[in-house]
C-alpha positions, 0 to 999 in steps of 0.5 A: 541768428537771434531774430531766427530763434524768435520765429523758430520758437513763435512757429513751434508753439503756434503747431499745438494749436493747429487743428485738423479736420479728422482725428485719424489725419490728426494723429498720423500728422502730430506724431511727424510734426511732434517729432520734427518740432521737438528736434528743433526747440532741442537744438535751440535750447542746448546751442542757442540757450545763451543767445536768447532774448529775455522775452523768447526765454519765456515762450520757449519755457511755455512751448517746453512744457506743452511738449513735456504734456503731449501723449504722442511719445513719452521719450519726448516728453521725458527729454523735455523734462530735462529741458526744463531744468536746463532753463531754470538752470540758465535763467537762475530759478 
């Protein structure tokens, strides 16, 4: 289960890195795939926080940020917010 929350994280933070080739099938692709993404760090950080490797819990605070810095949905970026004082909860800050 660990090993699956690695690669999850590892797979949503290479996604803002991704390119595509037209500003219009990039804005149509990342609304979806920010949407999708974003349900996914949600449910590993609210169920799977505790189980964590030290090493991912610093990757997963980094893929929390840049979703709370996308322009694509402001709900997202609000709830990631809250996401990040759910980590600075958990890791002691």
């Amino acid at each position: 289960m660990v090993r699956a929350v690695v690669v999850i994280v590892g797979r949503v933070d290479t996604l803002g890195k991704c390119r595509q080739l037209t500003k219009y099938a990039n804005a149509c692709c990342r609304e979806g795939l920010v949407r999708t993404a974003f349900q996914s760090l949600q449910l590993i950080v609210t169920d799977f926080l505790p189980t964590m490797p030290c090493t991912c819990l610093a990757v997963c605070v980094d893929v929390t940020a840049k979703f709370g810095l996308q322009c694509q949905d402001l709900n997202i970026s609000l709830t990631a917010v809250g996401l990040l004082v759910r980590n600075c909860i958990f890791s002691g800050c």
